[in-house]
C-alpha positions in Angstrom: 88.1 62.5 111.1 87.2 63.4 107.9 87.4 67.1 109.2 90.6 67.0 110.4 92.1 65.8 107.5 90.3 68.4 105.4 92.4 71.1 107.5 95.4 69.1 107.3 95.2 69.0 103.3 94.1 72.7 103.3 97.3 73.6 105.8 99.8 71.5 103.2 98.6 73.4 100.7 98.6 76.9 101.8 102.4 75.6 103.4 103.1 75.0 99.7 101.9 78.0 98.2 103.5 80.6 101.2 106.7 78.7 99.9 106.0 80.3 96.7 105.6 83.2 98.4 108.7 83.6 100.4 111.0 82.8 96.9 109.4 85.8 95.2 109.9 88.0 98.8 113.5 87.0 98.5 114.1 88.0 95.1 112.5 91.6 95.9 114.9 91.7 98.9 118.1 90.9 97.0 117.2 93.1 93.7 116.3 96.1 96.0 119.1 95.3 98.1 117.0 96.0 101.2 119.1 94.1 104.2 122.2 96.7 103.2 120.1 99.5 103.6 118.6 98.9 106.6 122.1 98.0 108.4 123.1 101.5 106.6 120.0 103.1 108.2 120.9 101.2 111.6 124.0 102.1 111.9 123.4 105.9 110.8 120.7 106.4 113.3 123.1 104.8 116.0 126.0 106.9 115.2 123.5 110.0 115.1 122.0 109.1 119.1 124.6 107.0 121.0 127.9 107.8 118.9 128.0 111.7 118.6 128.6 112.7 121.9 132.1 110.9 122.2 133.3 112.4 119.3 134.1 116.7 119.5 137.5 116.4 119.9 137.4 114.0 116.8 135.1 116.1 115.0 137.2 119.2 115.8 140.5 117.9 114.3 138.7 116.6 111.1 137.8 120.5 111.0 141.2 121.5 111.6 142.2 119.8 108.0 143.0 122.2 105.1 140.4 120.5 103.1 137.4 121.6 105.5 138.3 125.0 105.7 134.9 126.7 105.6 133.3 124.1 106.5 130.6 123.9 110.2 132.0 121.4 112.8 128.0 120.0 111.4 130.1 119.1 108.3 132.6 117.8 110.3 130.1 115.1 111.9 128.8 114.4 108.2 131.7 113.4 107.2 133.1 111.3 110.2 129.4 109.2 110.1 129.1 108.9 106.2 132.6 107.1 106.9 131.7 105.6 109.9 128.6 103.7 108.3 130.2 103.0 105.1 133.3 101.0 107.2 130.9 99.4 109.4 129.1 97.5 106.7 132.1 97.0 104.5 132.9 93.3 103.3 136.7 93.3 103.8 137.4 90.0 101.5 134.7 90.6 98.5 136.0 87.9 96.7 136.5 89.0 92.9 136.3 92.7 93.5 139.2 94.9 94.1 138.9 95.7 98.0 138.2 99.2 99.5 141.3 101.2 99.8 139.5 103.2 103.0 139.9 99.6 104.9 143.5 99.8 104.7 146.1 100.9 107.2 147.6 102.9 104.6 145.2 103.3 101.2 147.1 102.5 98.1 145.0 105.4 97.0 147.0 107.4 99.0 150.0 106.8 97.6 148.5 106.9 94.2 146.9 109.8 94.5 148.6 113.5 93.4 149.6 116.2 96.2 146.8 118.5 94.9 144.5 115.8 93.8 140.5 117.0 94.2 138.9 115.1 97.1 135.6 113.7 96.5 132.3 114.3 98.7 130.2 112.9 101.0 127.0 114.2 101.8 127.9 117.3 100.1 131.3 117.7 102.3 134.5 117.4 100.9 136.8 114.0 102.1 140.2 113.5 101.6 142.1 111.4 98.9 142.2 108.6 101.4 138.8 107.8 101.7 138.1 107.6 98.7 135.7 104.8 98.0 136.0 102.0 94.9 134.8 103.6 91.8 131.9 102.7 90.1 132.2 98.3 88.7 129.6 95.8 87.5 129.8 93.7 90.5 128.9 97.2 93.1 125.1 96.4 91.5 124.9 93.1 92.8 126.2 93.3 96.2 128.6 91.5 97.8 130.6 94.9 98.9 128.2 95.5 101.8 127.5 93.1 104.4 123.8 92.6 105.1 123.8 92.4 108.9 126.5 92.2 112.0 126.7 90.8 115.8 127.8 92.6 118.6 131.3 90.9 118.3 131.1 91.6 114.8 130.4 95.6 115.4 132.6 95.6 118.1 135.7 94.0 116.3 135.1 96.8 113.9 134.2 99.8 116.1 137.7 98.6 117.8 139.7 99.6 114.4 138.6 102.4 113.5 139.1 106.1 114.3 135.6 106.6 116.3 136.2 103.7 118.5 139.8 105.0 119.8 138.1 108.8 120.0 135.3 106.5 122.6 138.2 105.2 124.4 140.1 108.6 124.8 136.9 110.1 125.8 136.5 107.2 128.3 139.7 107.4 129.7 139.7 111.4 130.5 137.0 110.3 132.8 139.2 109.0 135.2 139.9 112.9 136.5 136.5 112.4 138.1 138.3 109.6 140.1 137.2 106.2 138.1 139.1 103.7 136.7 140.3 104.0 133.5 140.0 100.2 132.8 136.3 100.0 134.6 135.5 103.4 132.6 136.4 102.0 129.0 135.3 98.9 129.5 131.5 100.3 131.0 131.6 102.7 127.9 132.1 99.8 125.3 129.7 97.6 127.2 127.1 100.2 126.8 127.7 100.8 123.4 127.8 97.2 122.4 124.5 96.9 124.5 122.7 100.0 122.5 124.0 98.8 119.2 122.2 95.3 119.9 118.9 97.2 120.9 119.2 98.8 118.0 119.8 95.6 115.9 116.4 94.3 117.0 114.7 97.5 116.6 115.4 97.0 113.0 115.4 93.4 113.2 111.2 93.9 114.1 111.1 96.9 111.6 112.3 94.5 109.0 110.3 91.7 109.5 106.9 93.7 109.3 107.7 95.2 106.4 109.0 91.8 104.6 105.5 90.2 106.2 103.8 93.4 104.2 105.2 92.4 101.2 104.7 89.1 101.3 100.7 89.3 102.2 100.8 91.5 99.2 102.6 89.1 96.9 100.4 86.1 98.1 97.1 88.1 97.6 98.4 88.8 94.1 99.0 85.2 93.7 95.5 83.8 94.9 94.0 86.2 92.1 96.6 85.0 89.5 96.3 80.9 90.4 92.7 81.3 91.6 93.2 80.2 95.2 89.6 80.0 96.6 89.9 79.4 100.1 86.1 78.5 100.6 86.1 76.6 97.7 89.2 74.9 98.3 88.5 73.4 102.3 85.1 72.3 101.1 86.7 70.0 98.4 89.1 68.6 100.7 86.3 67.8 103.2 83.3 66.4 100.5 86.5 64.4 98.3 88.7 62.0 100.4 90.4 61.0 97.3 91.7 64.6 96.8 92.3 65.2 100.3 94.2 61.7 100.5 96.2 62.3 97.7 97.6 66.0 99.3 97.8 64.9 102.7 100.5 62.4 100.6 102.6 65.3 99.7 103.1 66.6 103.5 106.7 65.2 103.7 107.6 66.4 100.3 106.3 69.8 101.3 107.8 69.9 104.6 111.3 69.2 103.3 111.1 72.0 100.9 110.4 74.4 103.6 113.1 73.0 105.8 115.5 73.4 103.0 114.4 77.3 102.0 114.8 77.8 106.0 118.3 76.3 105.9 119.4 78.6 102.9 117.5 81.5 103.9 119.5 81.7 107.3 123.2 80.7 105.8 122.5 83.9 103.7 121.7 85.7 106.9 125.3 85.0 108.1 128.3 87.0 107.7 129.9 84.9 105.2 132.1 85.8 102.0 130.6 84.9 98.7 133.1 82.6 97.6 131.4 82.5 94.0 131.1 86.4 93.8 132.5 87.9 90.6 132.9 91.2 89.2 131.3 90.7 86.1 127.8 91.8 86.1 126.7 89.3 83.5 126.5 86.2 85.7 124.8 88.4 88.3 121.8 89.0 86.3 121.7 85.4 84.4 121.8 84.1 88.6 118.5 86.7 88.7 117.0 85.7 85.3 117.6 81.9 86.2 116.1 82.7 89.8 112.6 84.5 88.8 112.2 81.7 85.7 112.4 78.7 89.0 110.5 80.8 91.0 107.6 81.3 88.0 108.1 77.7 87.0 107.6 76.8 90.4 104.4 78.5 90.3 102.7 77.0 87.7 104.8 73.3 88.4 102.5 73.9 91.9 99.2 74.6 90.1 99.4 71.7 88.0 100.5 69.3 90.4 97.6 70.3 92.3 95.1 70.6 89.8 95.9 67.2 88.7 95.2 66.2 92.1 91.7 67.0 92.1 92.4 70.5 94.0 90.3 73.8 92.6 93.2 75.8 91.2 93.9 77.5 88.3 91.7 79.3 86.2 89.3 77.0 84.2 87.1 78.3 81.4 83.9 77.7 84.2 85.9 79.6 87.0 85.9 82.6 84.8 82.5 83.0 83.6 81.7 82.2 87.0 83.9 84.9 88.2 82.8 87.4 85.5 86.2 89.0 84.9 86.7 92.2 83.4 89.4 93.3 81.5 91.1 96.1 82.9 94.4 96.1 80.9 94.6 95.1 77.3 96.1 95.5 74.1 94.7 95.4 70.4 97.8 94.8 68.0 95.1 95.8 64.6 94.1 98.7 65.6 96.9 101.6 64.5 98.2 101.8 60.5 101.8 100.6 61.8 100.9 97.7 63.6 101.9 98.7 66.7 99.9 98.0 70.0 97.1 100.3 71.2 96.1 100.2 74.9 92.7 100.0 76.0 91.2 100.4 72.2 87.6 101.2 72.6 86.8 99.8 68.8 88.5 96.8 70.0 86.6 93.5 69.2 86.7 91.4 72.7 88.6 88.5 70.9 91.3 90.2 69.2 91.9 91.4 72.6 95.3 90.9 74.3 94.5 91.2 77.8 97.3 91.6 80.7 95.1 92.1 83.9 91.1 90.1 84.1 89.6 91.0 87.8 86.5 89.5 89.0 83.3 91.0 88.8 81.7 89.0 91.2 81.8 89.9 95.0 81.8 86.7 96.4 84.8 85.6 94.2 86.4 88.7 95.4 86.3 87.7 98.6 87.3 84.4 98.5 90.7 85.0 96.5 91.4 88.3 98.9 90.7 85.6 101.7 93.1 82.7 100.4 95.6 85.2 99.4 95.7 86.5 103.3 95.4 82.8 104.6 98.8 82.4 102.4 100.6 85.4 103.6 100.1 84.3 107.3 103.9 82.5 106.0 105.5 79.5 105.8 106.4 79.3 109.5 102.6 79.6 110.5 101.6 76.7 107.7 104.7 74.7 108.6 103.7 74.7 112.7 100.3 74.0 111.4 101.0 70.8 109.3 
């Protein structure tokens, strides 16, 4: 009994910490803007391998403008995916920023624009006044312009309006010479598309989630070395204490809520939804970021506290460290230069005047221990929460 309960306790506690995790993970995700550019990436490499070849006779009377004179029919197929990919994962409501003029019927840039206006590039090829895209605003940093994924509807709805999708359909149609049907034809050509563009999807769906579990081993090995997670240290308290391992074992439907909720908003932003509260000014974007990573860090220590005070070994204690034998690896000493300024890594620098931003263990044992809680918490959420 007593060790089962000691793996329950350690499992609530690594779920708590992995929820740490996965806030930090999200905040690299939205700063980075890494779902955008993997649907950009996704829907370039589908244009590149499934698109292309319904699209000569498209690509041809883009070359036929005056404004590619010169220009390969290569260009030609530049330009058609740069715009291709940039419609596709348009938001075409961005609530509190003006929309993009290349989404309308007829652009009031268009109208706007002078008879012998310069057009802009893409990809080094030269567009027409048209397409041109919203200049540069405060609220293009955040996001909000750019959806972060679509559904087969979703692409297909879209694929339906623009100029490549009609291209597909003429292309489908002149098949019937060969003696099909022209419905049949279209509609096999569409399915297959809309099939590929879901393989696809889940290509970069798994591609995605690897690299966002990468990150957020990474992040949770960090952590363990920051909070001292000691993952030998920390099961064989919860199996010699029952008062400690009581006391956690309290906190399971606490914990488990807070991972239901984070699940609950991490898939609404998944969805294809407007921001509603999105807002041109840049300044509210980056207070929402500041506010975010200050909760996130507060969370952090809020966690080590709570458990510390609970009997559980972490944090760093004045015994942990000598035990550890940390090194300083990156410091500062403020008295060392005539102006006052702070020199790095001063060798004449006394060990207690020291401002130290980085201490790493010297102790091989400790190393392992923190490298192995930090890889027991970036097994995830999900993992801790099926565990608990």
């Amino acid at each position: 009994m007593p060790l089962i309960e000691a793996a329950l306790a350690f499992a609530i506690t690594m779920l708590a910490l992995s929820l740490i995790v996965s806030s930090l993970v999200e905040i690299i995700h939205r700063v980075f803007k890494m779902r955008e550019q993997g649907l950009q990436f996704m829907l370039g490499q589908l244009f590149d391998q499934v698109l292309v070849k319904y699209l000569q006779p498209l690509a041809e009377a883009e070359l036929a403008k005056p404004e590619m004179q010169g220009r390969t029919i290569q260009d030609a197929y530049a330009v058609l995916r740069a715009v291709f990919v940039e419609r596709m994962r348009a938001n075409r409501v961005p609530v509190g920023l003006q929309p993009d003029p290349r989404l309308s019927a007829v652009p009031a840039a268009a109208a706007a624009a002078p008879p012998n206006a310069a057009a802009p590039a893409i990809q080094g090829v030269a567009v027409a006044a048209p397409r041109v895209a919203p200049g540069w605003r405060p609220g293009n940093l955040w996001g909000g312009r750019h959806v972060t994924s679509l559904t087969p509807t979703e692409f297909m709805d879209r694929l339906g309006s623009l100029d490549v999708g009609n291209a597909i359909k003429a292309k489908a149609t002149a098949a019937v010479a060969a003696g099909g049907n022209a419905v049949e034809t279209v509609d096999t050509v569409l399915k297959d598309i809309a099939q590929k563009f879901n393989g696809f999807g889940n290509d970069a769906a798994a591609y995605f989630e690897g690299r966002a579990r990468f990150i957020s081993v990474a992040i949770a090995i960090v952590l363990a070395f920051v909070v001292h997670v000691d993952a030998i240290d920390l099961f064989n308290t919860y199996l010699r204490d029952p008062n400690a391992r009581a006391k956690v074992i309290e906190q399971s439907q606490a914990v488990t809520t807070q991972y239901k909720a984070a699940k609950d908003a991490t898939d609404a932003m998944s969805r294809l939804v407007p921001d509603a509260n999105a807002n041109p000014d840049i300044k509210p974007q980056v207070e929402k970021l500041e506010k975010d990573w200050k909760d996130a860090v507060d969370n952090v220590n809020k966690t080590v506290t709570q458990y510390s005070d609970l009997g559980v070994p972490i944090g760093w204690t004045d015994a942990r460290k000598t035990e550890a034998g940390l090194n300083d690896w990156i410091w500062f000493c403020p008295a060392d230069r005539p102006d006052g300024a702070p020199q790095m890594w001063s060798p004449n620098c006394a060990h207690d005047k020291r401002i130290v931003w980085l201490e790493v263990p010297s102790v091989w044992w400790v190393l392992f221990h923190l490298l192995l809680g930090g890889l027991l918490i970036g097994l995830g959420s999900p993992f801790w929460y099926d565990a608990v």
